[in-house]
C-alpha positions in Angstrom: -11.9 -153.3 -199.8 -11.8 -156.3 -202.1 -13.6 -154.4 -204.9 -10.9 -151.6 -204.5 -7.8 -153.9 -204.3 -8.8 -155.5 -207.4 -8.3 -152.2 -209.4 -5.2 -151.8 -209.0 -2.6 -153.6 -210.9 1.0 -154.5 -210.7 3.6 -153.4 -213.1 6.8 -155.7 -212.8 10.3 -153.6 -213.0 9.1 -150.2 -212.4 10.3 -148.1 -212.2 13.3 -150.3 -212.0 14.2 -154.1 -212.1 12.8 -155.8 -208.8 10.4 -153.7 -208.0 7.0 -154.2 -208.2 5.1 -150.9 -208.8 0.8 -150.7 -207.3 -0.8 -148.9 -210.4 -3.9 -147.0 -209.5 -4.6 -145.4 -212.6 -6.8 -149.0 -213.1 -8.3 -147.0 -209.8 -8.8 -144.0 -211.2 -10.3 -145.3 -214.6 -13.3 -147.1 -212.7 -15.8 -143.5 -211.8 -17.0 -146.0 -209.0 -14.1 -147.4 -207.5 -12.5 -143.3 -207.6 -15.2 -142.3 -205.7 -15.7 -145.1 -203.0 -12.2 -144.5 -202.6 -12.6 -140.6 -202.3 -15.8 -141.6 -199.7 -14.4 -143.6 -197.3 -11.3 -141.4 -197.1 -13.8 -138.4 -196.9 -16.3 -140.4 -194.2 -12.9 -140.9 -191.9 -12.2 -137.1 -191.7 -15.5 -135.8 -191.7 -15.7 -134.8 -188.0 -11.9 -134.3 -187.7 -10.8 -130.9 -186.6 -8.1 -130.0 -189.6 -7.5 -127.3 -192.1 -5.8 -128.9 -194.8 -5.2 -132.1 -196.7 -1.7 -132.4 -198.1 -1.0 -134.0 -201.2 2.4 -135.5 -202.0 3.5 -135.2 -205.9 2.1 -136.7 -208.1 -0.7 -139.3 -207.2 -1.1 -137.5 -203.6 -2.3 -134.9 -205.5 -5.4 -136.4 -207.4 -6.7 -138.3 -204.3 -5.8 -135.9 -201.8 -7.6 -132.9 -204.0 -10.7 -135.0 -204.6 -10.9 -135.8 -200.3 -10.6 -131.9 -200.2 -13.3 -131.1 -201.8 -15.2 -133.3 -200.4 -14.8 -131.9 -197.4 -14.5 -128.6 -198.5 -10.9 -127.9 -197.2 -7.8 -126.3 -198.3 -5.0 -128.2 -200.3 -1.5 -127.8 -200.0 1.0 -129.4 -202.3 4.3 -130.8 -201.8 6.3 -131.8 -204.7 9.9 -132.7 -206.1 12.5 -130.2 -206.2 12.5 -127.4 -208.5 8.1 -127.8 -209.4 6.8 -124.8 -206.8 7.3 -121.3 -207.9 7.0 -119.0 -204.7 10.0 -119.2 -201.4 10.1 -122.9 -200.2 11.9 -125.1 -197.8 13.1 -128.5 -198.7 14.5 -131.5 -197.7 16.1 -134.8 -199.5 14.9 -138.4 -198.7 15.7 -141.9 -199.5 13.5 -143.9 -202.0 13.1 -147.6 -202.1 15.3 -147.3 -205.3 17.3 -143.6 -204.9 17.3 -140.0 -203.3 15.2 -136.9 -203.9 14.0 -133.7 -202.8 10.6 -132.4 -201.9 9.4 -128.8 -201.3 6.9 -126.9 -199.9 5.4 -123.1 -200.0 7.0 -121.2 -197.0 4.0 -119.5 -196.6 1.5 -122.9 -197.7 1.3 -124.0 -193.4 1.0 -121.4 -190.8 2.3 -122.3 -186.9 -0.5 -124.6 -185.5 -2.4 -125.2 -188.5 -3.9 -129.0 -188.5 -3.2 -131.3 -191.7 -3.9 -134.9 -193.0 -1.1 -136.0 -195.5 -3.1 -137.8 -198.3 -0.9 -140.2 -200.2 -1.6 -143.2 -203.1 0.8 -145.5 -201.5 2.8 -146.1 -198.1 5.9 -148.6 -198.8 9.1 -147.7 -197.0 7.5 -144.3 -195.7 10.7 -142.6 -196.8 8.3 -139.8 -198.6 5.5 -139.2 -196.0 8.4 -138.9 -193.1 10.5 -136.2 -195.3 6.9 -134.4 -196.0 6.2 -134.6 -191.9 9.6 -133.1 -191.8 8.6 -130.2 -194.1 5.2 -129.4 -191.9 6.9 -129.6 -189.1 9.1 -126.9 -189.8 6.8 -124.5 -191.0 5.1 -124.9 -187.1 1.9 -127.5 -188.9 0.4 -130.5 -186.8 0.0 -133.8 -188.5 -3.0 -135.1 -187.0 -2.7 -138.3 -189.6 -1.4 -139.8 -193.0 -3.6 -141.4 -194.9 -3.1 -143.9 -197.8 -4.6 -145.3 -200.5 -2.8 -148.5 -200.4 0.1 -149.8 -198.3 2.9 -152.2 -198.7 3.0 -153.6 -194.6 5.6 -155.9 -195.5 8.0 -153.0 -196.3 7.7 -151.5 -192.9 7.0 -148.3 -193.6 4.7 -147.6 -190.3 8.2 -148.3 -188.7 9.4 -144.4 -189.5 5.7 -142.9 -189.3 6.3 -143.7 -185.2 4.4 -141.2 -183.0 1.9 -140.6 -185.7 -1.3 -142.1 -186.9 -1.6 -144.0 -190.3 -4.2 -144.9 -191.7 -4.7 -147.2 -195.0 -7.9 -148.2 -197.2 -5.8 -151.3 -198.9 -3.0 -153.5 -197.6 -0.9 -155.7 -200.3 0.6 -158.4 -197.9 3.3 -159.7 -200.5 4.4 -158.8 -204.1 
């Protein structure tokens, strides 16, 4: 995972002064790296009984997307308030640095159907709980979130109790 953590840099003060923000575009740039990435991710779930990956606005989206077709599954997005077109649900979460709403299709999870949250980055898990909240509702399983890199040091695991997490990179400190 070395070769992976490498690509990703740090911007200092973004989006906001004291924070120190994991930039994967670096990632994404390397056609390698993006698709070791997508592999491993894609090698996890292969023989995992699930219909969909969700992607969480905006960087869920491009990993998540490329781990569904990999896999050949279905993608369902969840983004911030005000993005879907179609009936939603929502609900409002804390940030490491604020508040904000996501959504989701009222009609994107059906009662049982099996998902894998695909993220870029678990810190204080603020976002992935809010988007279990919203599968929930709509009667979806979460059989796992998985992330691209994580932030141990922030805890975030702590709120994801009761459900499996799973992470390619861990950044131990800032």
């Amino acid at each position: 995972m070395e070769s992976l953590k490498e690509k990703i840099r740090d911007i200092v003060d973004f989006p906001k002064p004291g924070i120190v923000f994991k930039d994967i575009t670096t990632l994404l740039l390397d056609a390698k790296a993006f698709q070791k990435a997508v592999d491993l991710f894609g090698n996890r779930y292969i023989d995992v009984d699930f219909k969909y990956i969700v992607g969480i606005e905006a960087r869920g989206f491009v990993i998540g997307s490329a781990v569904a077709y990999k896999l050949c599954k279905g993608v369902v997005l969840v983004r911030k308030k005000g993005k879907l077109p179609g009936e939603k649900i929502s609900t409002t979460y804390q940030l490491e640095y604020g508040e904000d709403v996501l959504e989701i299709h009222k009609d994107a999870i059906k009662k049982g159907d099996k998902v894998i949250i695909v993220d870029d980055l678990l810190a204080t898990g603020g976002t992935v709980k809010a988007t279990i909240e919203l599968i929930e509702r709509l009667g979806g399983i979460v059989v796992e979130c998985g992330f691209l890199c994580e932030l141990p040091f922030l805890k975030g695991r702590e709120k994801l109790k009761g459900y499996e997490v799973f992470s390619l990179i861990q950044f131990w400190n800032f």
